[in-house]
N, CA and C atoms of all chains as a GROMACS GRO file, in nm:
protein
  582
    1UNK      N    1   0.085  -0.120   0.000
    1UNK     CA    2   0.000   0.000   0.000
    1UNK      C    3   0.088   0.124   0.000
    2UNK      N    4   0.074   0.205  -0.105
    2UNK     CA    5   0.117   0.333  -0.090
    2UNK      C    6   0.097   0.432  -0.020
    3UNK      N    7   0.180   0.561  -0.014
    3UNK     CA    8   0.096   0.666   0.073
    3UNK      C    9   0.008   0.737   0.020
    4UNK      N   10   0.024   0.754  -0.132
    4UNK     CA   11  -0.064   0.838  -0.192
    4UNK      C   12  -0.218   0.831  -0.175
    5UNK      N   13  -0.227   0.672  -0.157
    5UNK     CA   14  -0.355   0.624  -0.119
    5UNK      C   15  -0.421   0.656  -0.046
    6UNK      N   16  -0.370   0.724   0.111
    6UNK     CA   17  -0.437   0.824   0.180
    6UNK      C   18  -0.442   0.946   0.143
    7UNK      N   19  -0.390   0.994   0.068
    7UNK     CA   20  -0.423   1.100  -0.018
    7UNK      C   21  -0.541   1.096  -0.123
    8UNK      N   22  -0.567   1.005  -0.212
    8UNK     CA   23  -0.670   0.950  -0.298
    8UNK      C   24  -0.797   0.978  -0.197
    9UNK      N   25  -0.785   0.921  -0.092
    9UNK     CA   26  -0.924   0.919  -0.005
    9UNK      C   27  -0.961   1.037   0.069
   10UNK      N   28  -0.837   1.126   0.109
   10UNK     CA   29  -0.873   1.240   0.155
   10UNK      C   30  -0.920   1.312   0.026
   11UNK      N   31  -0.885   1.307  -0.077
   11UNK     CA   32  -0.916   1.378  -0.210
   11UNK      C   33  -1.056   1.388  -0.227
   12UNK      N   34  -1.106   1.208  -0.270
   12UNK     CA   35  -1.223   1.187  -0.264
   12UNK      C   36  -1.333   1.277  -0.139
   13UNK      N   37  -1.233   1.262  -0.003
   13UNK     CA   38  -1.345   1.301   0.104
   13UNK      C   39  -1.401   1.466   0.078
   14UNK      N   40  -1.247   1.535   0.043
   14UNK     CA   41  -1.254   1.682   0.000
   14UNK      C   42  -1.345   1.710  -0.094
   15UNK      N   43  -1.379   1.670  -0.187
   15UNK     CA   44  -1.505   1.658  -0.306
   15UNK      C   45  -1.603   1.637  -0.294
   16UNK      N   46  -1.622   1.505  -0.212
   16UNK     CA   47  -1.764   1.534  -0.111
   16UNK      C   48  -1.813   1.610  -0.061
   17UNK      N   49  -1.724   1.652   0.008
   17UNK     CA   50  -1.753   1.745   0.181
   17UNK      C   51  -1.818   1.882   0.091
   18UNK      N   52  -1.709   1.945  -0.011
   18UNK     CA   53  -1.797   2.029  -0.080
   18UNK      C   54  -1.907   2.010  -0.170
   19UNK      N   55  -1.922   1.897  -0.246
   19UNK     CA   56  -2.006   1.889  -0.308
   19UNK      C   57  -2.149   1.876  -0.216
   20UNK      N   58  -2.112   1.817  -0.077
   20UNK     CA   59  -2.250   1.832   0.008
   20UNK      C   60  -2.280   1.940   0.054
   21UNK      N   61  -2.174   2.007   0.121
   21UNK     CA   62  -2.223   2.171   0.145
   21UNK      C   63  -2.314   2.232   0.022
   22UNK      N   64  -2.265   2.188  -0.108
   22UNK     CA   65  -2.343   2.282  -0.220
   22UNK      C   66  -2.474   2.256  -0.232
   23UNK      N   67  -2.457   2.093  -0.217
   23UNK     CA   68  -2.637   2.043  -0.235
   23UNK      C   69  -2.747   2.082  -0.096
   24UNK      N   70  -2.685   2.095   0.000
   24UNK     CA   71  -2.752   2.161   0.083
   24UNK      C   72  -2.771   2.250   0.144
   25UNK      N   73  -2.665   2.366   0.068
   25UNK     CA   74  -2.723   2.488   0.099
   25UNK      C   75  -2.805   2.557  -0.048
   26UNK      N   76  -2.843   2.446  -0.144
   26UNK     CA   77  -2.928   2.463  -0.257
   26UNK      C   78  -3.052   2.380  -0.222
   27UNK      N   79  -3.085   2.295  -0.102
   27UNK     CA   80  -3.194   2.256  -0.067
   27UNK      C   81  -3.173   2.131  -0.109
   28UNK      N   82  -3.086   2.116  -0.142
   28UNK     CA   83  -3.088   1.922  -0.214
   28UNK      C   84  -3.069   1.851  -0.116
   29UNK      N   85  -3.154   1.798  -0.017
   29UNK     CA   86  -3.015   1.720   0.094
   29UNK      C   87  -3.025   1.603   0.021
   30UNK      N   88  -3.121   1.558   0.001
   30UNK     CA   89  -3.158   1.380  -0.043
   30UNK      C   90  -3.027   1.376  -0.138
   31UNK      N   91  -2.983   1.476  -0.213
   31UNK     CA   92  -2.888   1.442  -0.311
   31UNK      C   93  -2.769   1.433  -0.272
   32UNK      N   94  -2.762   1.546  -0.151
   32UNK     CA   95  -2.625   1.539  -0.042
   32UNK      C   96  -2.620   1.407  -0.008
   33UNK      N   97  -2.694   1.366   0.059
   33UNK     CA   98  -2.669   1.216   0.085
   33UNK      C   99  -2.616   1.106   0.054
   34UNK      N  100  -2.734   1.124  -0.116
   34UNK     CA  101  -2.642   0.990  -0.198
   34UNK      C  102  -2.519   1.026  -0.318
   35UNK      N  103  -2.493   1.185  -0.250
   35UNK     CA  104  -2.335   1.166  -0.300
   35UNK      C  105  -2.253   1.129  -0.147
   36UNK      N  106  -2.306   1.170  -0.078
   36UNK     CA  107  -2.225   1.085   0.068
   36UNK      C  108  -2.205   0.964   0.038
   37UNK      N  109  -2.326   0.885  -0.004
   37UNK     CA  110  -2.317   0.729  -0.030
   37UNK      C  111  -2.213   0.728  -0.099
   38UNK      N  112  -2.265   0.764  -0.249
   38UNK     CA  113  -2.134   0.753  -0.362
   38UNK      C  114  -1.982   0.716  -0.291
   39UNK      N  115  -1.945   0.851  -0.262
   39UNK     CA  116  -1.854   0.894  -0.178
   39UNK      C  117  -1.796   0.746  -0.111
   40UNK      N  118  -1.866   0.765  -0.003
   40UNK     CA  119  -1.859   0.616   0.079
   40UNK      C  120  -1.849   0.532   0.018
   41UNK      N  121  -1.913   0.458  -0.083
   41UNK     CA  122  -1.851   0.350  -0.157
   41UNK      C  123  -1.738   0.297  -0.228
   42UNK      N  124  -1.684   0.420  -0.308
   42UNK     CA  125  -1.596   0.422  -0.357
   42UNK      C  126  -1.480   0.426  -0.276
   43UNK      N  127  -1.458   0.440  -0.164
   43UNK     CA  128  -1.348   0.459  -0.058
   43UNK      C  129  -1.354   0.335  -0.049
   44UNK      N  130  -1.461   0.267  -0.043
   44UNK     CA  131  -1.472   0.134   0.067
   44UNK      C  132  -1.417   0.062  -0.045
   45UNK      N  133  -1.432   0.066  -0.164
   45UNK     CA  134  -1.364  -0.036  -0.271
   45UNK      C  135  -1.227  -0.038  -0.228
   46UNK      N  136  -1.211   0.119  -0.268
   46UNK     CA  137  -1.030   0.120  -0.245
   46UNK      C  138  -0.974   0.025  -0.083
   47UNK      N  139  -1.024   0.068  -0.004
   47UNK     CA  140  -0.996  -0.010   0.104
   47UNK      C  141  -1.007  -0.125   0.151
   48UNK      N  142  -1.147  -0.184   0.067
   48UNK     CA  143  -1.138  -0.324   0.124
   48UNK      C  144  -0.999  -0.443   0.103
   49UNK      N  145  -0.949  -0.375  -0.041
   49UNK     CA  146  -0.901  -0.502  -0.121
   49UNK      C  147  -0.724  -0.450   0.000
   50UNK      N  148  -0.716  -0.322   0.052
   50UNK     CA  149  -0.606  -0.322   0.158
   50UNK      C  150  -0.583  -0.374   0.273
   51UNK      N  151  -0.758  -0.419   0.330
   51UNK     CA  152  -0.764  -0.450   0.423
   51UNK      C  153  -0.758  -0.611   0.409
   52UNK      N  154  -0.832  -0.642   0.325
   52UNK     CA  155  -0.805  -0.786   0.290
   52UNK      C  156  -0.626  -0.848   0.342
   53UNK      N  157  -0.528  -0.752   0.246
   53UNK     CA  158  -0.400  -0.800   0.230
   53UNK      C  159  -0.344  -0.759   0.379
   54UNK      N  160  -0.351  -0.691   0.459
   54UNK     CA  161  -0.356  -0.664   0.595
   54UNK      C  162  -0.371  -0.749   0.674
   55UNK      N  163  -0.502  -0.867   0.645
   55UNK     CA  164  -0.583  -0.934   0.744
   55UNK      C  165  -0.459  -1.084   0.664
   56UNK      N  166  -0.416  -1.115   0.543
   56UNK     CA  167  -0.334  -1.187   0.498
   56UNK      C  168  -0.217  -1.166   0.526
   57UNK      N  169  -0.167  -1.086   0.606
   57UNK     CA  170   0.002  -1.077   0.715
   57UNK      C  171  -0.056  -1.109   0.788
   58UNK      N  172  -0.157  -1.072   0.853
   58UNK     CA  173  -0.136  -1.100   0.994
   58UNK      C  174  -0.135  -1.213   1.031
   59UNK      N  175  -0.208  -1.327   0.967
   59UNK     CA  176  -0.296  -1.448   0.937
   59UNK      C  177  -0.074  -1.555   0.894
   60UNK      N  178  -0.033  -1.451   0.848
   60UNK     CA  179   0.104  -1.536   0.807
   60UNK      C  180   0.215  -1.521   0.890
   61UNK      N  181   0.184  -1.382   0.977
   61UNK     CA  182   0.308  -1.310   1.007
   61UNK      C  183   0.272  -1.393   1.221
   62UNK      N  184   0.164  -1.445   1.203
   62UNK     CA  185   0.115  -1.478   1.363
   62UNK      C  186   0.073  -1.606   1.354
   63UNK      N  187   0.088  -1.680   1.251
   63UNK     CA  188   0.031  -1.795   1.266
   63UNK      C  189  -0.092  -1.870   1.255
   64UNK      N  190  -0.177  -1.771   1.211
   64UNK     CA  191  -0.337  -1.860   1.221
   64UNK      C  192  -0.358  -2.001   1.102
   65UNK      N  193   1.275  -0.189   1.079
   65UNK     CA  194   1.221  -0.099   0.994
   65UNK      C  195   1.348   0.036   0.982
   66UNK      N  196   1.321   0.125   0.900
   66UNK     CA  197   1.410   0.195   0.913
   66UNK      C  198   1.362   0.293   0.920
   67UNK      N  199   1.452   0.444   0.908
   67UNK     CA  200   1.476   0.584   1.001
   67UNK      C  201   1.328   0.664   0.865
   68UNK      N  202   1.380   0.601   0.712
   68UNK     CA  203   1.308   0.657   0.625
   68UNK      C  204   1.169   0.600   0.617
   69UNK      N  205   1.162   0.498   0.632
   69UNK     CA  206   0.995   0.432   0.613
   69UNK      C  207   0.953   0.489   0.769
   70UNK      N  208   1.006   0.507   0.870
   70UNK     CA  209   0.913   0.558   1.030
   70UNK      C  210   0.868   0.698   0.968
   71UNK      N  211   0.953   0.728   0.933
   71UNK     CA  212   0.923   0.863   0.883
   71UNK      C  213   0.825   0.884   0.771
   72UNK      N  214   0.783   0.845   0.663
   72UNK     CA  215   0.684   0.812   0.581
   72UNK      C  216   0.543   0.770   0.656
   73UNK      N  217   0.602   0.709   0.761
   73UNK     CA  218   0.472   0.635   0.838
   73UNK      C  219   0.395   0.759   0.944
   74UNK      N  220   0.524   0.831   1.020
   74UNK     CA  221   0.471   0.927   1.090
   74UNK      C  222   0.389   1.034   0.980
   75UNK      N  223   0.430   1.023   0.891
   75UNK     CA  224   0.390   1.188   0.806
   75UNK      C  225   0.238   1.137   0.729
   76UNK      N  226   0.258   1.006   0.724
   76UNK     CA  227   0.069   0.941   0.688
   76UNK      C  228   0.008   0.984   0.761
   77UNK      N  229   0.043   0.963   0.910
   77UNK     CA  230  -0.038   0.969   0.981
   77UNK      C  231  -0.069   1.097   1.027
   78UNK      N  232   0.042   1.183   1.034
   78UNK     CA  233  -0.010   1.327   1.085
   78UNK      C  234  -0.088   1.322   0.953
   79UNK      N  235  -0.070   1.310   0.847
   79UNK     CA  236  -0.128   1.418   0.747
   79UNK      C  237  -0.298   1.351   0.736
   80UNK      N  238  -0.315   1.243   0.760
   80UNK     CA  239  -0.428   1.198   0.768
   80UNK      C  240  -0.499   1.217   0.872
   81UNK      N  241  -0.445   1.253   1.016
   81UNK     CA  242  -0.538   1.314   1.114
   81UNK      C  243  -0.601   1.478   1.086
   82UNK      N  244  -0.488   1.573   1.039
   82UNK     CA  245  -0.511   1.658   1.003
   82UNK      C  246  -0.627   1.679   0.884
   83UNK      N  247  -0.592   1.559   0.748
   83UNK     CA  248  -0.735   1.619   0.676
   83UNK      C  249  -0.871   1.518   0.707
   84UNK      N  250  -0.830   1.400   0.782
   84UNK     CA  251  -0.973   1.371   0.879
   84UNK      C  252  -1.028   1.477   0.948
   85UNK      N  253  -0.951   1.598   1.071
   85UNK     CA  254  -1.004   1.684   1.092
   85UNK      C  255  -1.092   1.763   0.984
   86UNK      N  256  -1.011   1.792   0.904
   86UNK     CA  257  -1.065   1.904   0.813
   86UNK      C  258  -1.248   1.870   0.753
   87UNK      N  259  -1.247   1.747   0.696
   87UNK     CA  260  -1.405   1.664   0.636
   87UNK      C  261  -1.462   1.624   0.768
   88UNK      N  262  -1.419   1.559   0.879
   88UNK     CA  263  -1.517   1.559   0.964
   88UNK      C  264  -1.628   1.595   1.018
   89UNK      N  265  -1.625   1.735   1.002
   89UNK     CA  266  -1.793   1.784   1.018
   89UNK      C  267  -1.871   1.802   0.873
   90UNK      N  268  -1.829   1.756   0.775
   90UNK     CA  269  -1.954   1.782   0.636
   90UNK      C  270  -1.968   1.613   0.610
   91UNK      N  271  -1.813   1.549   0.648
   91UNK     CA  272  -1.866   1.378   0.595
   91UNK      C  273  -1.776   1.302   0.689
   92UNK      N  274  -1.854   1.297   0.834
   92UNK     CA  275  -1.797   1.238   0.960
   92UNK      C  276  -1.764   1.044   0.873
   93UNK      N  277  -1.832   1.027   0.790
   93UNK     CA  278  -1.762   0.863   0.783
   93UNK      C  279  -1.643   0.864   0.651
   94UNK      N  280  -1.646   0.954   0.558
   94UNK     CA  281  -1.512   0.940   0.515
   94UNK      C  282  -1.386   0.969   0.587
   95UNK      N  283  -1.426   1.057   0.697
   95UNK     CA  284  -1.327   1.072   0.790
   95UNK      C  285  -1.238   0.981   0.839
   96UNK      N  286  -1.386   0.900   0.895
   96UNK     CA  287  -1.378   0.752   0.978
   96UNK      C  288  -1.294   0.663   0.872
   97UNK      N  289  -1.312   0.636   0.734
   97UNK     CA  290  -1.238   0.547   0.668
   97UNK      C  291  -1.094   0.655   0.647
   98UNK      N  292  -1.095   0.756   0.653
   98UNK     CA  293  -0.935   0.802   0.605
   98UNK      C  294  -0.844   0.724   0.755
   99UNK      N  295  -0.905   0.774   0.858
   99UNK     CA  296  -0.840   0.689   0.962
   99UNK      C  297  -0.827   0.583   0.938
  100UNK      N  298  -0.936   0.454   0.914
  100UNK     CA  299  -0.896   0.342   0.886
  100UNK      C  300  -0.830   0.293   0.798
  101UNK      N  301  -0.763   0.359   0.648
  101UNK     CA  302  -0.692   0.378   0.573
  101UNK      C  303  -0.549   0.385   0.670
  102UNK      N  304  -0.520   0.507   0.677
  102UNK     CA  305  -0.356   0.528   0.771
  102UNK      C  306  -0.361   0.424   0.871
  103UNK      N  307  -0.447   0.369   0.940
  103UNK     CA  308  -0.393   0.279   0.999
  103UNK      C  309  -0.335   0.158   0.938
  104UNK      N  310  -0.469   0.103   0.832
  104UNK     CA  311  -0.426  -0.034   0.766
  104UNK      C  312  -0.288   0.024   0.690
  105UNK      N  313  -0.227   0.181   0.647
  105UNK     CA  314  -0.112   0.151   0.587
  105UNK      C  315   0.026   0.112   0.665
  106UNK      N  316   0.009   0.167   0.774
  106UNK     CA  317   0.089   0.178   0.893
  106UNK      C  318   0.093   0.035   0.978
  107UNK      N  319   0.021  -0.002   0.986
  107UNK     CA  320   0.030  -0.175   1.040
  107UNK      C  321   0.089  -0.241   0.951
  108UNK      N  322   0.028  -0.262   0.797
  108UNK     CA  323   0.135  -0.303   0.690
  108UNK      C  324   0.246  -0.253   0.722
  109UNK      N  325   0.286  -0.177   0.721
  109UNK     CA  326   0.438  -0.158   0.730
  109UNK      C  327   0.503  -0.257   0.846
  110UNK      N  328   0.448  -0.261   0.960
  110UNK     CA  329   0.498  -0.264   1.103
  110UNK      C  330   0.484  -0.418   1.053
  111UNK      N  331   0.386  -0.505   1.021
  111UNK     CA  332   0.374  -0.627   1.021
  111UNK      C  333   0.496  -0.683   0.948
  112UNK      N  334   0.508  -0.621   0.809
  112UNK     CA  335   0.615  -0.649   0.737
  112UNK      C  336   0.749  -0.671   0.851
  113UNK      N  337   0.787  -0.546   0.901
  113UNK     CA  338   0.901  -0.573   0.945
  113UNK      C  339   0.936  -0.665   1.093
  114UNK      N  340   0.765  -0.669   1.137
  114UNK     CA  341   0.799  -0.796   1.266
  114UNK      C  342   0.778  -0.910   1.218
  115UNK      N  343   0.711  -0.932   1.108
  115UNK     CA  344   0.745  -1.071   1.039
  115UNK      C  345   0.821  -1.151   1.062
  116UNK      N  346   0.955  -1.033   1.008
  116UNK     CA  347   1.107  -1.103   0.984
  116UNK      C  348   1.165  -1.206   1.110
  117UNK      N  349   1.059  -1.036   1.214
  117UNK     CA  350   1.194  -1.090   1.355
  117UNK      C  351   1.124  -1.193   1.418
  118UNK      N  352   0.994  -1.240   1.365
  118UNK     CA  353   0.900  -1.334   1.451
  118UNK      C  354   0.965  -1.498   1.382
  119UNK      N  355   0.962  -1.455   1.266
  119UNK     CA  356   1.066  -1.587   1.155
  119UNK      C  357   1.174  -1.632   1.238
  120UNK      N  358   1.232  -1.557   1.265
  120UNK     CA  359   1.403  -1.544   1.337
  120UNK      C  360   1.351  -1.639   1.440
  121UNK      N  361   1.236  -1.555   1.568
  121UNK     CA  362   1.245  -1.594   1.678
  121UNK      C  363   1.181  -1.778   1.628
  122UNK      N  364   1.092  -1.823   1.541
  122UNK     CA  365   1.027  -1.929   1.530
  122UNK      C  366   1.138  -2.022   1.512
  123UNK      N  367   1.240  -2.004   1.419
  123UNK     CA  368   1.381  -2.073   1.378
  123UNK      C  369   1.445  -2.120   1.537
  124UNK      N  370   1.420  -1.967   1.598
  124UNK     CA  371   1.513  -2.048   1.767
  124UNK      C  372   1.440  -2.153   1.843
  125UNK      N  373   1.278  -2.098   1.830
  125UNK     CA  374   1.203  -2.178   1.911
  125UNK      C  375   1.223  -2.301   1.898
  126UNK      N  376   1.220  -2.330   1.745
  126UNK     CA  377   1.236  -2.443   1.685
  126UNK      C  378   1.352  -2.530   1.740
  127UNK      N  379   1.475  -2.469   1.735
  127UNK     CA  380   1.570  -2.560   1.788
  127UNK      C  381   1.569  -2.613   1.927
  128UNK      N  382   1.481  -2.541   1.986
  128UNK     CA  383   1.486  -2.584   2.154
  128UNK      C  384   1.350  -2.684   2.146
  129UNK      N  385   1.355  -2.801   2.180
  129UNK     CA  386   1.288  -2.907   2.167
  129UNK      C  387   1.194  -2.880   2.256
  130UNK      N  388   1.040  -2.901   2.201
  130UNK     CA  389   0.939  -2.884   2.315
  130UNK      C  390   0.844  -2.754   2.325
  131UNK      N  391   0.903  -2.623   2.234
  131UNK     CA  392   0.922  -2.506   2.302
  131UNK      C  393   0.810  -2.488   2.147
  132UNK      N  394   0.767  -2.552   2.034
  132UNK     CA  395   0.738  -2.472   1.957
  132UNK      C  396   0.540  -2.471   1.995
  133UNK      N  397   0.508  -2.630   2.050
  133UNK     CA  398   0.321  -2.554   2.055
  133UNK      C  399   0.303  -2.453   2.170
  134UNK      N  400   0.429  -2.419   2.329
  134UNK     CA  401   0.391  -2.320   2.400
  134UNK      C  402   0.413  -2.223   2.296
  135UNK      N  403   0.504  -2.171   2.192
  135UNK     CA  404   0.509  -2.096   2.140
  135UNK      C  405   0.420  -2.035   2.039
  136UNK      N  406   0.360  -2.121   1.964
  136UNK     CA  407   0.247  -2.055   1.909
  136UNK      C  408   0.159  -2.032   1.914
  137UNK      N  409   0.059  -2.041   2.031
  137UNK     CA  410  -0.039  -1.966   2.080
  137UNK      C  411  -0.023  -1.855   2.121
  138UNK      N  412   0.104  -1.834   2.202
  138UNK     CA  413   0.171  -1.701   2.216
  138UNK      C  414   0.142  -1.602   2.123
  139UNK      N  415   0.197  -1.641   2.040
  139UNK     CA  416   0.223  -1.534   1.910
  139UNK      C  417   0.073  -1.529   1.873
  140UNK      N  418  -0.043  -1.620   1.833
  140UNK     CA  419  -0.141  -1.585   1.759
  140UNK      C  420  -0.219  -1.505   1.906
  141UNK      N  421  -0.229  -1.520   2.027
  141UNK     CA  422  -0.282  -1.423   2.089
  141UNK      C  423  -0.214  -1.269   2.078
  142UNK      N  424  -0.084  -1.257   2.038
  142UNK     CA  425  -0.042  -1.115   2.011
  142UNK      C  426  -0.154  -1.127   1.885
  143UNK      N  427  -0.165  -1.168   1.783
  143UNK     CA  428  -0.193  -1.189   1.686
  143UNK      C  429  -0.325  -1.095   1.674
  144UNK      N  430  -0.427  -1.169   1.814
  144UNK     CA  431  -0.574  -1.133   1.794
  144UNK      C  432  -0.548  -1.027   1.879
  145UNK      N  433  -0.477  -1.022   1.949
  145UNK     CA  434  -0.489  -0.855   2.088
  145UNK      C  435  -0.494  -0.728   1.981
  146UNK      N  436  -0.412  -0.752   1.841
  146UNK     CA  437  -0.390  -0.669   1.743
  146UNK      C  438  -0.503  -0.627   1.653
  147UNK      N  439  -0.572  -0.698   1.643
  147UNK     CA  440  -0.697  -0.753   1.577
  147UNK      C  441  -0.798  -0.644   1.639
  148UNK      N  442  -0.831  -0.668   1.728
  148UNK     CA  443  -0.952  -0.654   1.816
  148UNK      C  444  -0.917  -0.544   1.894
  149UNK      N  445  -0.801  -0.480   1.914
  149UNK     CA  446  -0.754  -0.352   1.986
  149UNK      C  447  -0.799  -0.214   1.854
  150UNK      N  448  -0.724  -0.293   1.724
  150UNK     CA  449  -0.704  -0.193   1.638
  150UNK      C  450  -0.878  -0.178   1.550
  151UNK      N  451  -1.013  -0.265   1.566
  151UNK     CA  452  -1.102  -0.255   1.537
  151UNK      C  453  -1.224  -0.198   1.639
  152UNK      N  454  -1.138  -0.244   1.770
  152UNK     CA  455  -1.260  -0.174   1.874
  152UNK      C  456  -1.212  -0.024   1.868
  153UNK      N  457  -1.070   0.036   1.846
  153UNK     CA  458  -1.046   0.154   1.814
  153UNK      C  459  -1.129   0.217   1.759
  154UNK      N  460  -1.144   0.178   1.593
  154UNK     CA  461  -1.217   0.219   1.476
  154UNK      C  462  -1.375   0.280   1.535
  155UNK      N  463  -1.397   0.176   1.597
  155UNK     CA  464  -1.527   0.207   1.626
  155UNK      C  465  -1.589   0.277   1.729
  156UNK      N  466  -1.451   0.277   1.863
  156UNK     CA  467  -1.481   0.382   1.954
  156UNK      C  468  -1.437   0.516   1.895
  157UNK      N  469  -1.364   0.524   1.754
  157UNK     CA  470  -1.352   0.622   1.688
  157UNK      C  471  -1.542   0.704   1.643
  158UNK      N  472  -1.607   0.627   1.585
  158UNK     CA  473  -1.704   0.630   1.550
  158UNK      C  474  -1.806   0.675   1.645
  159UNK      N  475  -1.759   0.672   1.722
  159UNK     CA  476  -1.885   0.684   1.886
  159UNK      C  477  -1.939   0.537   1.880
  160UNK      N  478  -1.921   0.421   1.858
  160UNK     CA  479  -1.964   0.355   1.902
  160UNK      C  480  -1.889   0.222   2.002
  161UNK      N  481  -1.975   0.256   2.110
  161UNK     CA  482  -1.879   0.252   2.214
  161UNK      C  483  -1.942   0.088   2.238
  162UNK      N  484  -2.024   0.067   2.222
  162UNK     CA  485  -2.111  -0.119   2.268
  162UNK      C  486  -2.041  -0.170   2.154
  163UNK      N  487  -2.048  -0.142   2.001
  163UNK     CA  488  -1.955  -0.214   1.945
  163UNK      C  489  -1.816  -0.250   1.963
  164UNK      N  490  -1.745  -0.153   2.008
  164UNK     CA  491  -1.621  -0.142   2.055
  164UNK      C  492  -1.634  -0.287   2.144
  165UNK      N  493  -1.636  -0.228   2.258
  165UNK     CA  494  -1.660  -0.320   2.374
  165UNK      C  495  -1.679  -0.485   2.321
  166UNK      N  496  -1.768  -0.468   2.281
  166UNK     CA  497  -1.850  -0.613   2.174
  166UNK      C  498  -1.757  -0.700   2.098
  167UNK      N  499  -1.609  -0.628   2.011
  167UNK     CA  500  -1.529  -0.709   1.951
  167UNK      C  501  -1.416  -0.715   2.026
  168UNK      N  502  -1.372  -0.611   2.094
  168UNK     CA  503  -1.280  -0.675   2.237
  168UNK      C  504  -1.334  -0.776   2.281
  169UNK      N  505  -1.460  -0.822   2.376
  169UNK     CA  506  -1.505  -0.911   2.420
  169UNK      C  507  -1.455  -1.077   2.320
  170UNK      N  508  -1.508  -1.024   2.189
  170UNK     CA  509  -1.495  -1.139   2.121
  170UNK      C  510  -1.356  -1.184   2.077
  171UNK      N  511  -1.250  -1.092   2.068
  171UNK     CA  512  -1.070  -1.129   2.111
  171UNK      C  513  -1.077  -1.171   2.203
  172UNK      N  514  -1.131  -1.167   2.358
  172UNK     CA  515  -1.078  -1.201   2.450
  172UNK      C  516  -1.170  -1.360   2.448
  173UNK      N  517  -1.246  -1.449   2.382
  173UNK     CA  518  -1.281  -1.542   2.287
  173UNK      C  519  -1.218  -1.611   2.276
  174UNK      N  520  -1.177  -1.576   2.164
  174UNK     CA  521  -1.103  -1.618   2.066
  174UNK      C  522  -0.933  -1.654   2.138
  175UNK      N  523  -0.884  -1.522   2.248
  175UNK     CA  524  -0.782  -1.577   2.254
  175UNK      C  525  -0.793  -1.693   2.391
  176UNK      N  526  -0.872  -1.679   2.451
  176UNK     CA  527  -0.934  -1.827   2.564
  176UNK      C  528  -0.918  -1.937   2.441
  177UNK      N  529  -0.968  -1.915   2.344
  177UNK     CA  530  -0.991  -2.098   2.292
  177UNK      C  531  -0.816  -2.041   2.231
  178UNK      N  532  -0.784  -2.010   2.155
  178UNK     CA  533  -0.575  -2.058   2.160
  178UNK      C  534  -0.581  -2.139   2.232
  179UNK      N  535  -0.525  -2.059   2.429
  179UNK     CA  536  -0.459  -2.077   2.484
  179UNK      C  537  -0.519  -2.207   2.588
  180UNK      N  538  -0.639  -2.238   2.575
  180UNK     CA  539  -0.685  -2.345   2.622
  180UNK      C  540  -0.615  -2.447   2.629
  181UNK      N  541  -0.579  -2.501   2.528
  181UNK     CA  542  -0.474  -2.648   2.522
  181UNK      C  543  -0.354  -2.632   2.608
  182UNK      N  544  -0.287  -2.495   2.599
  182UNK     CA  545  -0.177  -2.500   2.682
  182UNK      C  546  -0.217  -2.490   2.835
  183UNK      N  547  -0.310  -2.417   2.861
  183UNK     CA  548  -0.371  -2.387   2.979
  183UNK      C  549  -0.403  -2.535   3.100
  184UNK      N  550  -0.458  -2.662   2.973
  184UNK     CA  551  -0.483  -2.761   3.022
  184UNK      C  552  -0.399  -2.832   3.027
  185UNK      N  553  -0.285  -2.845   2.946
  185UNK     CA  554  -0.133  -2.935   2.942
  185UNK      C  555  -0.096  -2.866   3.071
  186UNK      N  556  -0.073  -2.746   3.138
  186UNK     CA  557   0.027  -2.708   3.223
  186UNK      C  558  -0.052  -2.748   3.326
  187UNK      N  559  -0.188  -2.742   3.358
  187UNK     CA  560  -0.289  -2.856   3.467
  187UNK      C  561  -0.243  -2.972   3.484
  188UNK      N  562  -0.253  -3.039   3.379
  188UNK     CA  563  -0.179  -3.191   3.378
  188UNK      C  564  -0.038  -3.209   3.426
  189UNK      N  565  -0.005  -3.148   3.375
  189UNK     CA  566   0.161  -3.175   3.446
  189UNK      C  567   0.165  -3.099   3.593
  190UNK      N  568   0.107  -2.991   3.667
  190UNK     CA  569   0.125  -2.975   3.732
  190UNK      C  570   0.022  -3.124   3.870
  191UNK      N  571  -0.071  -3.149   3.787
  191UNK     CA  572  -0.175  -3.266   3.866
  191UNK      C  573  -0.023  -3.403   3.866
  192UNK      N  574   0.029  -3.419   3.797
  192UNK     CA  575   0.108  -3.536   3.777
  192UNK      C  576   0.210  -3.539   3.842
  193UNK      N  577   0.196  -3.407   3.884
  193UNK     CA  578   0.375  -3.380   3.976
  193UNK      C  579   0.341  -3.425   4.143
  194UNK      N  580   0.147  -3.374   4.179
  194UNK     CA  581   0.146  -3.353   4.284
  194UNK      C  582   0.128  -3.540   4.331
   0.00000   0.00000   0.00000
């Protein structure tokens, strides 16, 4: 895992964060939301497949 | 590990507390995953390099006859304390504090059934002595 990768996600979060302020101070929340979702999902891709390889050291590096 | 990767590791992490601060109040759960991000990168690292020295230590265990099943329950309870410390975190990160609690509970589980076998071998031998 790189470092940039926490960068990628703070990126993503930064784009959100404004794109929700905009939708709801234009009255959109429902839309704020499911760009929150969006948002949220797409992080969780990036992360799962890190956490996976994470949970595969530990599993090698401890013995299970 | 060395002087340049601690250093890569510290600067993830400041820099990811800092822009978790920053989104936290418009999108409190990307926050929550940027944290869980710097951590999973930062344990990778750390795992990598105790790997090595856990290899090393398994090679010695190994030569001392007897010494390798006390030894590996050992290690997989570091194993789960790691587990279940660094996820009840996450979630007392989150405010949620019963979940927290809830997967500690279930490490402390998990590491009872490990250490069971050894728990009951050192019964036996101590019953056999008396």
């Amino acid at each position: 895992m790189q470092v940039d990768l926490i960068f990628k996600i703070a990126a993503i979060g930064i784009v959100v964060a404004v794109l929700n302020q905009l939708l709801i101070r234009s009255g959109r929340e429902d839309q704020a939301l499911m760009t929150t979702i969006a948002g949220l999902v797409v992080v969780l891709m990036i992360l799962v497949r890190e956490i996976s390889s994470l949970f595969d050291l530990i599993k090698s590096v401890f013995g299970f | 590990m060395e002087a340049g990767q601690l250093l890569s590791l510290v600067g993830a992490a400041v820099t990811a507390a800092i822009l978790g601060v920053t989104i936290k109040k418009q999108v409190p759960q990307i926050a929550l995953l940027l944290t869980l991000a710097a951590g999973v990168f930062i344990l990778l690292a750390v795992f990598e390099s105790v790997g090595e020295a856990v290899a090393r230590l398994r090679e010695i265990s190994g030569v001392t006859a007897g010494m390798e099943e006390s030894f590996a329950p050992m290690l997989k309870v570091t194993g789960i304390a790691v587990l279940s410390k660094l996820s009840s975190q996450v979630c007392l990160d989150a405010g949620e504090r019963a979940l927290a609690s809830e997967v500690e509970l279930a490490g402390m589980a998990a590491a009872l059934t490990v250490t069971l076998p050894l728990a009951v071998s050192v019964i036996r031998v101590a019953a056999n002595m008396m």
